[in-house]
DRENLO-379162 format. One line per 2 residues: number of its first residue (from 1); for each residue x, y, z of C-alpha. Coordinates in steps of 0.25 Angstrom, whole numbers. Layout:
NUM	X,Y,Z  ...
***
This chain:
1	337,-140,-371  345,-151,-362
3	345,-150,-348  360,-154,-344
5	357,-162,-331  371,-158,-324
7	373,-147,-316  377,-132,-321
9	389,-126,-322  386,-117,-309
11	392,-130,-301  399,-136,-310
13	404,-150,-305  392,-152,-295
15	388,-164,-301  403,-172,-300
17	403,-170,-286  389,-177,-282
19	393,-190,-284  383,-201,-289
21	376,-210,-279  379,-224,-277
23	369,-235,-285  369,-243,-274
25	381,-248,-264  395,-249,-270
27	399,-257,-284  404,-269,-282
29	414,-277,-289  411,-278,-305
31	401,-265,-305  392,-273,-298
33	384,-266,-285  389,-270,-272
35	373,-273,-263  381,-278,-252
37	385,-267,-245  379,-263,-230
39	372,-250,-238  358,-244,-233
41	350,-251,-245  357,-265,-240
43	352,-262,-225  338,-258,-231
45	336,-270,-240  338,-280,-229
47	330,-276,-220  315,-275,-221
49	308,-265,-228  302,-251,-222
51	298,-244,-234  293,-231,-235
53	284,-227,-245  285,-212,-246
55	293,-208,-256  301,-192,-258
57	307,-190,-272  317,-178,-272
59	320,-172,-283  331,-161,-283
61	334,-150,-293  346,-149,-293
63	354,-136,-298  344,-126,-291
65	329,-125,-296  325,-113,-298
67	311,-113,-290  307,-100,-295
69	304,-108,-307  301,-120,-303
71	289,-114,-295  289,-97,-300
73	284,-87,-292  277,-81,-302
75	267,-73,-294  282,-65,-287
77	284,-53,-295  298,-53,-289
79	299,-66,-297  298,-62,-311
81	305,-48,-309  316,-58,-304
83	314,-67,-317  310,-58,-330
85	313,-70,-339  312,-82,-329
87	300,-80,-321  287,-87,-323
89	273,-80,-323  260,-84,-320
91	256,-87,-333  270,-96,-333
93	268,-105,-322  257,-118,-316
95	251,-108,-305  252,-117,-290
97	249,-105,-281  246,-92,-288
99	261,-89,-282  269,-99,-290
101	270,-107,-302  274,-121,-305
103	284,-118,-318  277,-122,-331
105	289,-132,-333  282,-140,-322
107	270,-141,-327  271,-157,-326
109	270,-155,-310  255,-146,-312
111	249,-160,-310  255,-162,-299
113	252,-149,-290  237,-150,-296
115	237,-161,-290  242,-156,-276
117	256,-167,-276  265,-155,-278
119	270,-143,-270  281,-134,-272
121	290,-128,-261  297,-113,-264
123	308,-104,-261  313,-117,-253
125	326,-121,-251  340,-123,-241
127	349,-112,-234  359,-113,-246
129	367,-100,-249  377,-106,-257
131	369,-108,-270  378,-120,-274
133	372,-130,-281  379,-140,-273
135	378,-134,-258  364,-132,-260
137	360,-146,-265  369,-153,-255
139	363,-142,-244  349,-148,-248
141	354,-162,-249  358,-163,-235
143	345,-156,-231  351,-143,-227
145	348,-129,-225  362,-125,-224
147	374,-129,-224  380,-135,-213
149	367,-138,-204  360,-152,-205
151	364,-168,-203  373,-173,-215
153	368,-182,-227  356,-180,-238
155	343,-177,-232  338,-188,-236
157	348,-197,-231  342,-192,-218
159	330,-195,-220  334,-210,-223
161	342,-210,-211  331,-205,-203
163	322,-218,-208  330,-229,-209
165	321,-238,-207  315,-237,-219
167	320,-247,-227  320,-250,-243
169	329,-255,-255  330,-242,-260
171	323,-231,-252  332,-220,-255
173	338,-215,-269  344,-205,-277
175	342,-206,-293  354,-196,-296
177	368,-196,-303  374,-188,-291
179	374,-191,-276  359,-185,-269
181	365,-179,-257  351,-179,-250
183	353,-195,-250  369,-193,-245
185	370,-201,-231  358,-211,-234
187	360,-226,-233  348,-231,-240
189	349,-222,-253  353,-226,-267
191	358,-217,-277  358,-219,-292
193	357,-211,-307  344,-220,-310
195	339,-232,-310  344,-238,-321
197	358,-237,-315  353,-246,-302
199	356,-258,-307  366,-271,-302
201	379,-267,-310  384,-281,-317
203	368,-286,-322  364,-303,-319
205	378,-306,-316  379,-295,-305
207	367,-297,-300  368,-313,-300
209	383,-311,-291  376,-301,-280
211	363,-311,-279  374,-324,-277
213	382,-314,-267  370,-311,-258
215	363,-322,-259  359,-329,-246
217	367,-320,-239  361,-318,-224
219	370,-305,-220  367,-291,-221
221	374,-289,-235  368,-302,-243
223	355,-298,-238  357,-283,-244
225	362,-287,-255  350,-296,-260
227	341,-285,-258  349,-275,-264
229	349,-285,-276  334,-284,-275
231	334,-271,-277  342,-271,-290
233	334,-281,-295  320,-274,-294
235	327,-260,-301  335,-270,-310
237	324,-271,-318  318,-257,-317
239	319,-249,-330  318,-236,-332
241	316,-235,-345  304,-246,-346
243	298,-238,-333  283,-237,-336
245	278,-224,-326  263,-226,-322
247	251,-218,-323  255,-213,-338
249	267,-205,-332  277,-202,-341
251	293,-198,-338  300,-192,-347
253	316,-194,-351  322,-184,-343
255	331,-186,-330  319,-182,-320
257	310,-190,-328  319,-203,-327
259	323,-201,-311  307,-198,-307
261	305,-209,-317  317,-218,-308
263	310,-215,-297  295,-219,-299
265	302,-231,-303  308,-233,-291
267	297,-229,-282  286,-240,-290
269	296,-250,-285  294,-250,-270
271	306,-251,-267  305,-243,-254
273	311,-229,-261  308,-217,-252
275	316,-206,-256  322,-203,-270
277	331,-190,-275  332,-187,-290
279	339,-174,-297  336,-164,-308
281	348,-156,-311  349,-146,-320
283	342,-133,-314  354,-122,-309
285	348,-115,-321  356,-102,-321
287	354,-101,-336  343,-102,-345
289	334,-107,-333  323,-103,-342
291	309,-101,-341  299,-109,-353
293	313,-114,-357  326,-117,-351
295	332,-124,-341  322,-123,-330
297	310,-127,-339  317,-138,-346
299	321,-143,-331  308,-142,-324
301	299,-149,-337  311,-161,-334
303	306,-162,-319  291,-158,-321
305	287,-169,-329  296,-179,-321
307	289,-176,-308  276,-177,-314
309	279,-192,-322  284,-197,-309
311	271,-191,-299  263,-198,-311
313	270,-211,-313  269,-214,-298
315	256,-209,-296  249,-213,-284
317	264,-218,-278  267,-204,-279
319	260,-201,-266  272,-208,-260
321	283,-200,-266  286,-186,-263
323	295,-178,-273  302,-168,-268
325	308,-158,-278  320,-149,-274
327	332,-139,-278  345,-135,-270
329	342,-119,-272  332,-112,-282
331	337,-102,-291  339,-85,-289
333	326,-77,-292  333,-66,-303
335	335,-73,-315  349,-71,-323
337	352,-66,-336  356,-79,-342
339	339,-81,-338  343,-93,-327
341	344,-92,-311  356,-93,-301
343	355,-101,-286  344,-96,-279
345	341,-102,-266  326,-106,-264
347	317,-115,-276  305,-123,-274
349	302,-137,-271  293,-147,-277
351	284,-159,-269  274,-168,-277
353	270,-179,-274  265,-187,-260
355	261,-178,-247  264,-165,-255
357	255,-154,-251  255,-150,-266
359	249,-138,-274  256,-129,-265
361	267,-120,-267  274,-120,-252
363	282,-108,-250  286,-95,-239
365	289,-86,-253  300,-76,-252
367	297,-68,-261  306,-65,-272
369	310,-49,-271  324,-47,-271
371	321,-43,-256  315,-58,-252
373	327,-67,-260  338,-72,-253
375	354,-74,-257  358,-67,-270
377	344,-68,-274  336,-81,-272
379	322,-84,-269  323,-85,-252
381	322,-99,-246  311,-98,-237
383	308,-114,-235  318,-123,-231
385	319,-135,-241  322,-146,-230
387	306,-142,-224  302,-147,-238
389	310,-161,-236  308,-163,-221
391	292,-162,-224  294,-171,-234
393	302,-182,-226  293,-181,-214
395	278,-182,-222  283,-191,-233
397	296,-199,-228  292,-199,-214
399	307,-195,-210  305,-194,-193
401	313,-183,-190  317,-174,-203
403	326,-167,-192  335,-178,-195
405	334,-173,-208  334,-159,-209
407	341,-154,-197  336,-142,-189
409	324,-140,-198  311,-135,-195
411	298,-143,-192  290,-133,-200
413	284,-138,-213  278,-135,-227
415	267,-145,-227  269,-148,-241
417	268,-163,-240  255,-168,-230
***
């Protein structure tokens, strides 16, 4: 079975409303990229570097994961009497806590928490009662709990803001199709489908015009605009196809596997990157959500192995990189008669990698009686998201006041990363 990469029909048109991301500044005449422009990656590469080396990977789920999967409950009676058909027993499931259990479709990720780089948080989530698709993404972006309340701009556009003098060619970037409104409002981010589509339009020629153009120059501009050339010129030559992984890691050919795959690239060329956001659509499952087969398995044994290549392929780099792994809502806790799940409210979250506090499942349970659920039926968000993030930011990123982050949010923390 294919996995159709856009969105479901339950929001049709999402997807032509989030525009793609600028390459890099504007297009100049002749298709070629204008680098002269006063932009955030100009003002970076002509000043002297202040790299950080910590690196946060988020990876969002987008269309509603259904955590209940992801990470089952198996030990809730309330859980299977909810899900005859969906629900997954002890037998089922990798054991983490005798409570809940890692979904056999993410078996890839066993090495991981065995070897203490992987936690998961549940029934998390944000104050979204809409169960849009496209409020609650956008809600989580900003780094909301509801609408209405916090500073404007992405959340992690903040954080940039917060550290600008951390400098670097590229410290910031989105490997999408469609605009990441967590980077919205940052000066210092780049946005792009892959790598293989960063490239000067317009090849020797192009490239032989901008080098003349700048050259010798003394100003602002001519000085940006030779290390923005730079830049090109060390990815130029970057293939992703010829990428050889280390430490016998292997990726395979789906869309996670090439964007994790994008991203070690990236990462192994010192660059200065600091944060990176990468997608996974596909999972509003209300049909056929499935439990050995279906969409969920199919999508969670694309993601899996992905993670898993990538943590391998960097190896000791990966105690750098933190990859965070998040949904905008989970998925009701009654299945339907078509065997799928409608929008629920809370889900799980994944951390692997550097400073995570790992084999540990972080959670103040609900419970999932009809009693303890919240809305027409969801499992009942009981940690905010944004406590997640913000620990994340202040013990990896450094960020010196997440309250310029996350307005109006409490100090109190999970201690999933040391």
């Amino acid at each position: 079975m294919a996995i159709d990469k856009r969105w479901s029909t339950c929001e049709e048109g999402l997807e032509e409303r989030m525009s793609r991301r600028a390459m890099m500044t504007a297009a100049a005449a002749g298709g070629m990229m204008l680098l002269g422009q006063r932009t955030s990656l100009a003002q970076a590469l002509v000043q002297d570097e202040q790299v950080h080396d910590q690196i946060l990977v988020v990876v969002f789920l987008r269309g509603g994961a259904d955590g209940l999967s992801l990470v089952a409950p198996y030990a809730d009676d309330d859980y299977h009497r909810a899900r005859p058909s969906l629900g997954l027993t002890d037998k089922d499931v990798y054991d983490l806590d005798g409570q809940f259990g890692l979904n056999p479709a993410l078996s890839a990720l066993r090495p991981a928490w065995d070897d203490g780089d992987l936690a998961v948080v549940h029934a998390v989530g944000s104050g979204d009662v809409t169960h849009s698709h496209f409020e609650a993404m956008s809600l989580m972006e900003r780094g909301q709990k509801i609408e209405g309340t916090g500073s404007s701009g992405g959340w992690l556009a903040r954080h940039l803001l917060a550290t600008p003098e951390r400098r670097s060619p590229m410290r910031a970037v989105g490997i999408s199709s469609r605009t990441q409104e967590s980077l919205s409002g940052a000066l210092d981010a780049l946005g792009f489908p892959s790598l293989e589509d960063y490239r000067l339009r317009g090849g020797k020629e192009a490239h032989a015009r901008l080098t003349k153009l700048y050259e010798g120059g003394e100003d602002l501009i001519a000085g940006a605009g030779r290390e923005t050339l730079k830049l090109v010129n060390t990815l130029q030559d970057v293939s992703v196809a010829d990428y050889k992984p280390d430490n016998g890691a292997v990726y395979g050919d789906k869309h996670m596997d090439t964007a994790l795959k994008e991203t070690a690239i990236l990462i192994k060329q010192d660059l200065g990157l600091e944060v990176v956001c990468l997608d996974m659509d596909g999972w509003d499952t209300h049909h056929a959500q499935g439990k050995d087969i279906g969409w969920m398995p199919l999508l969670m044994q694309e993601l899996a192995p992905a993670l898993a290549a990538f943590r391998k392929d960097l190896g000791p780099i990966m105690d750098r990189v933190t990859v965070v792994v998040q949904t905008e809502f989970g998925r009701r806790v009654n299945e339907t008669a078509s065997l799928g799940t409608d929008h629920g409210s809370a889900s799980a979250m994944l951390l692997m990698g550097g400073g995570v506090n790992g084999q540990k499942v972080y959670t103040d349970w609900p419970g999932l009686a009809e009693v303890n659920r919240s809305g027409p039926g969801d499992l009942k968000v009981t940690t905010d998201y944004r406590r997640v993030l913000a620990e994340v930011l202040e013990k990896r990123l450094q960020t010196p006041d997440t309250n310029a982050v996350f307005q109006g949010l409490s100090a109190d923390r999970l201690n999933v990363l040391a």
